[in-house]
VMD Tcl script that draws the C-alpha trace (Angstrom):
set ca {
  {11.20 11.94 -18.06}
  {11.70 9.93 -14.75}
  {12.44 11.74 -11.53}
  {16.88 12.40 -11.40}
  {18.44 13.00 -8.03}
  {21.28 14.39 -9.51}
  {21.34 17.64 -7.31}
  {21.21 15.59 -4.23}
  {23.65 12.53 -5.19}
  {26.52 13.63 -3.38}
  {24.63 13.41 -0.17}
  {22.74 10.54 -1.49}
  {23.95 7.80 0.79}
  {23.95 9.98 3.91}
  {20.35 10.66 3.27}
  {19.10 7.05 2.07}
  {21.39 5.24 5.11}
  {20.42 7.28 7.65}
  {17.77 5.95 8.43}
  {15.31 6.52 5.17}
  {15.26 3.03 4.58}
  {15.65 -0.46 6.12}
  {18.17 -1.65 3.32}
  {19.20 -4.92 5.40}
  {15.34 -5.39 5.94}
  {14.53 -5.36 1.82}
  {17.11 -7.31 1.28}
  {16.54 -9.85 3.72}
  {13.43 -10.16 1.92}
  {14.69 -10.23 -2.13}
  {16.59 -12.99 -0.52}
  {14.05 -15.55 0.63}
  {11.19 -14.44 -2.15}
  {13.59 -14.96 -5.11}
  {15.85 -18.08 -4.42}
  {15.36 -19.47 -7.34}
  {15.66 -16.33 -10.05}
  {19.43 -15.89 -10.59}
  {19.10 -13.31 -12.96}
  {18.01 -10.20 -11.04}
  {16.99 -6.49 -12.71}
  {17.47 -3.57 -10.27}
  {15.64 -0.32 -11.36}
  {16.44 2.93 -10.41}
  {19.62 1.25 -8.47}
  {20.97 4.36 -7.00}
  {23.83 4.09 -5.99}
  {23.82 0.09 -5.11}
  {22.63 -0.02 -1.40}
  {20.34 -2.48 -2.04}
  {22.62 -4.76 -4.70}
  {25.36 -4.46 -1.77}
  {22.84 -5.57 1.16}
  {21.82 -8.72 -0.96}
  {25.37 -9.70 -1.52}
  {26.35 -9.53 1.64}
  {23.55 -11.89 2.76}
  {24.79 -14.56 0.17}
  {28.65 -14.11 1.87}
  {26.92 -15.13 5.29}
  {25.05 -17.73 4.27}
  {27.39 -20.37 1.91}
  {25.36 -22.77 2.53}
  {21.94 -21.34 0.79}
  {21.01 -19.78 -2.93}
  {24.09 -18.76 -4.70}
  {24.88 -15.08 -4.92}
  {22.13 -13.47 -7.61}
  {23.80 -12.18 -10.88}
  {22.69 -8.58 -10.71}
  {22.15 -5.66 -13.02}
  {21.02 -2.32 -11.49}
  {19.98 0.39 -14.20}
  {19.80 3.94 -13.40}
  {20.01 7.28 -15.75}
  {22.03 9.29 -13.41}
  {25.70 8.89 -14.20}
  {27.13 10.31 -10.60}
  {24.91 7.38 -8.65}
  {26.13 4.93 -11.17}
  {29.70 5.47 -10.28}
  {29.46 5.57 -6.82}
  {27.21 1.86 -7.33}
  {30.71 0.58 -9.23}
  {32.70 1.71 -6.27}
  {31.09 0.20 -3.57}
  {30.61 -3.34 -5.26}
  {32.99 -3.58 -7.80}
  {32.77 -6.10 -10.38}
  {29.94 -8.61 -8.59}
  {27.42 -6.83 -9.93}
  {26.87 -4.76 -13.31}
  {25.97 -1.16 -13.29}
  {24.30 0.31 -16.38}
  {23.37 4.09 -17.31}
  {19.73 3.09 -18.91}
  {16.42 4.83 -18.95}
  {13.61 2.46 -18.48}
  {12.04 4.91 -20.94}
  {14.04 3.22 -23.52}
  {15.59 0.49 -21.97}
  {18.11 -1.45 -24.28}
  {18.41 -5.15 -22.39}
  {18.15 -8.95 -23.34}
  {15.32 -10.41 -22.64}
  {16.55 -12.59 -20.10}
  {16.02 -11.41 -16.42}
  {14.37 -13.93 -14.55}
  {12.67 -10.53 -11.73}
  {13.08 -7.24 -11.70}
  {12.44 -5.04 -8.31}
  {12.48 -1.68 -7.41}
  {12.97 -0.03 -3.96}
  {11.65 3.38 -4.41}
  {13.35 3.53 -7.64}
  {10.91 3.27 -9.86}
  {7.72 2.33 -8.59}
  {6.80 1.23 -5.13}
  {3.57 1.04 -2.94}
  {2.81 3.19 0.21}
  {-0.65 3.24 2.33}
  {-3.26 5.18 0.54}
  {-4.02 7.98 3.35}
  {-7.20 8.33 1.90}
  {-8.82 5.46 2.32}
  {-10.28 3.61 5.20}
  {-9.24 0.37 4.35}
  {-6.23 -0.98 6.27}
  {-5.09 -2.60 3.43}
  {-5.94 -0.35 0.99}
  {-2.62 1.13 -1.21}
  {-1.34 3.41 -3.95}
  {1.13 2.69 -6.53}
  {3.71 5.24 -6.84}
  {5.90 6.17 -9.80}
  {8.50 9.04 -10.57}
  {7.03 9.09 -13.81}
  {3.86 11.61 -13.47}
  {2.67 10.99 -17.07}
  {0.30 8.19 -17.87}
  {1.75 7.71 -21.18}
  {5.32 7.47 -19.79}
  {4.53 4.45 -17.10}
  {2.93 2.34 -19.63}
  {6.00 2.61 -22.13}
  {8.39 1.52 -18.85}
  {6.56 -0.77 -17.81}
  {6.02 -2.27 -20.82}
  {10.04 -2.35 -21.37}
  {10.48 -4.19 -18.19}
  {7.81 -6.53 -19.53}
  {10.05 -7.01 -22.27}
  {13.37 -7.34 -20.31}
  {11.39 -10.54 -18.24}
  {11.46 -13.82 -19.27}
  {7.32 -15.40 -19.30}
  {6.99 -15.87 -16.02}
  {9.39 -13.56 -14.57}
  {8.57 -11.60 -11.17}
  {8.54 -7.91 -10.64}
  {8.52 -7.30 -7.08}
  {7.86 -3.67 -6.09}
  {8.74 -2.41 -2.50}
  {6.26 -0.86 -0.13}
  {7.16 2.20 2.43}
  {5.41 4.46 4.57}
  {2.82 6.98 3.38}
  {5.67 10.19 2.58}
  {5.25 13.15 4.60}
  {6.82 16.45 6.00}
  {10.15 15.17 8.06}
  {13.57 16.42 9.13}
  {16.10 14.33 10.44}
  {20.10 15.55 10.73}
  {22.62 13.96 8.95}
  {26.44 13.64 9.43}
  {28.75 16.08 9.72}
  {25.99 18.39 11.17}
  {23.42 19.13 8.57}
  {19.83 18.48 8.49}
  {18.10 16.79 5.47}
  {14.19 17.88 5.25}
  {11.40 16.74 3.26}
  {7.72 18.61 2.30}
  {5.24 16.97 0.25}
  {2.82 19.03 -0.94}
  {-0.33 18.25 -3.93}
  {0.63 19.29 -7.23}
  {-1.75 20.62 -10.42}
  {-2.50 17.78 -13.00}
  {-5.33 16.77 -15.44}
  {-8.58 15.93 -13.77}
  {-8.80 12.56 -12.12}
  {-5.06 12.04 -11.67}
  {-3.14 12.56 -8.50}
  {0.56 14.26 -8.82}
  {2.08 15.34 -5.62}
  {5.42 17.09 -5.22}
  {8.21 16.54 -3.03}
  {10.68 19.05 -1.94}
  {13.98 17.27 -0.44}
  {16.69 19.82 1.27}
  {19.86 19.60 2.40}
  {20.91 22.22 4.51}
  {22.80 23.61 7.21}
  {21.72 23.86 10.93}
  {21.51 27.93 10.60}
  {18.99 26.80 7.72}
  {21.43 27.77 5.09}
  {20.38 25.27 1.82}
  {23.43 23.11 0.67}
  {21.40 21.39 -2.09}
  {17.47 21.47 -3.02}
  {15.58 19.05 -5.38}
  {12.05 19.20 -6.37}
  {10.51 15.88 -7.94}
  {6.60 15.04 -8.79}
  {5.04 11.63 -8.67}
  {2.25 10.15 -9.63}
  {0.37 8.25 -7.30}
  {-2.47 5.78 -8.69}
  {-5.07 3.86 -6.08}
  {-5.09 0.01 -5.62}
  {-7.60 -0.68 -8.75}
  {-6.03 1.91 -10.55}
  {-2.45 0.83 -10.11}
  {-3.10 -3.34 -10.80}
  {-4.90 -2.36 -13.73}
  {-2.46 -0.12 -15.27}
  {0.37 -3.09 -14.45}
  {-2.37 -6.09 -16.58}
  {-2.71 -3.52 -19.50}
  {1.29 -4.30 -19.59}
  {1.08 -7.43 -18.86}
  {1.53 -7.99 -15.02}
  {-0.71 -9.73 -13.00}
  {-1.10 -9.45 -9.21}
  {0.57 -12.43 -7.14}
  {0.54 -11.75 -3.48}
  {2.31 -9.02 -0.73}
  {5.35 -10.93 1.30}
  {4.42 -11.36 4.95}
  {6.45 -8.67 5.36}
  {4.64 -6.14 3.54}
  {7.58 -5.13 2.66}
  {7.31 -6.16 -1.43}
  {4.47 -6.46 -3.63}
  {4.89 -9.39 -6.76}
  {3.42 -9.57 -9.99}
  {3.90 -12.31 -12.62}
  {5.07 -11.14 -16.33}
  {2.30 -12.81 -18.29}
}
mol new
graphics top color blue
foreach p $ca { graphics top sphere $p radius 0.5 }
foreach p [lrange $ca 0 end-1] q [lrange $ca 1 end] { graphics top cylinder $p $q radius 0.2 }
display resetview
């Protein structure tokens, strides 16, 4: 079962706006990699920071790629509504896991900011360019039935682009309305050969009292690792955006 932040979702936005993520940055970037794919496949949407960044871009800018027709999937029912409310009816909002995902075959990419999948530096390695490829799935088994779903959702050809972010670590930064939201990462148990971590986020109050606590475990695979599990369902490597901010792979 993928990762759910339903015990954080009503401070969802406070957390992921404060300054966990460049949203305006990502988008800027979906923008100019994917002018000419129309028909766009969010997963894990959340609740529709990035879907709202990207349409704002196409307001400012009449005279460039039309806005995208969008449909952001995500299993967690409270994100999904708050997605609706903040765009409306420009984009579509669907309660899906990509566990058994239920779409036409039609999408012309699919991306993911953290909501899925998505790259960060591999802290173990030497190599500058070295990376691991993250999921909130921690079972083998599990990733290669998703992503062989979003295979399915792609037309031949489509793109999956998968966002990069810093290596996670132990942080605390406050929020609005004076609380403090606080991470730990820590290495969790799993089968031999196969690295799990888990990450603890909080919510709490300045005197330390907890106003919500969620504990999720990933599943981190190395660079050779990771591009082979996405070619055994059917992705192939492309190239990182100047960026660095989005890795693409072709649906073969």
């Amino acid at each position: 079962m993928v990762n759910s932040y339903t015990e954080l979702s009503s401070h969802y936005d406070q957390i992921m706006t404060s300054g966990y993520y460049d949203y305006g940055a990502y988008a800027r970037t979906l923008r100019a990699l994917l002018p000419d794919h129309p028909r766009l496949l969010e997963l894990g949407t959340g609740t529709g920071l990035v879907v709202e960044r990207v349409l704002e871009l196409a307001d400012a800018d009449p005279e460039g790629p039309p806005a995208p027709d969008i449909t952001g999937i995500d299993h967690t029912e409270s994100m999904l509504a708050r997605a609706r409310a903040r765009v409306g009816e420009r984009a579509r909002f669907v309660r899906q896991d990509v566990l058994h995902m239920d779409l036409p075959s039609a999408f012309d990419a699919a991306f993911s900011v953290g909501g899925i999948w998505y790259h960060t530096p591999d802290p173990d390695s030497g190599d500058a360019d070295a990376f691991l490829l993250c999921s909130h799935f921690p079972d083998d088994e599990d990733n290669i039935e998703a992503l062989r779903n979003v295979h399915t959702s792609l037309r031949p050809g489509g793109l999956l682009a998968l966002a990069e972010q810093a290596a996670h670590r132990d942080y605390e930064r406050e929020l609005p309305g004076g609380l403090v939201y606080a991470q730990t990462i820590r290495r969790a148990e799993g089968p031999a050969g196969e690295d799990r971590y888990d990450k603890d986020y909080y919510v709490r109050r300045p005197d330390g009292d907890v106003v919500a606590h969620q504990r999720s475990t990933y599943r981190a695979y190395p660079r050779e690792q990771g591009l082979a599990l996405l070619k055994e369902c059917g992705f192939q490597a492309e190239f990182v955006s100047d960026d660095g901010l989005f890795h693409l792979y072709t649906r073969l």
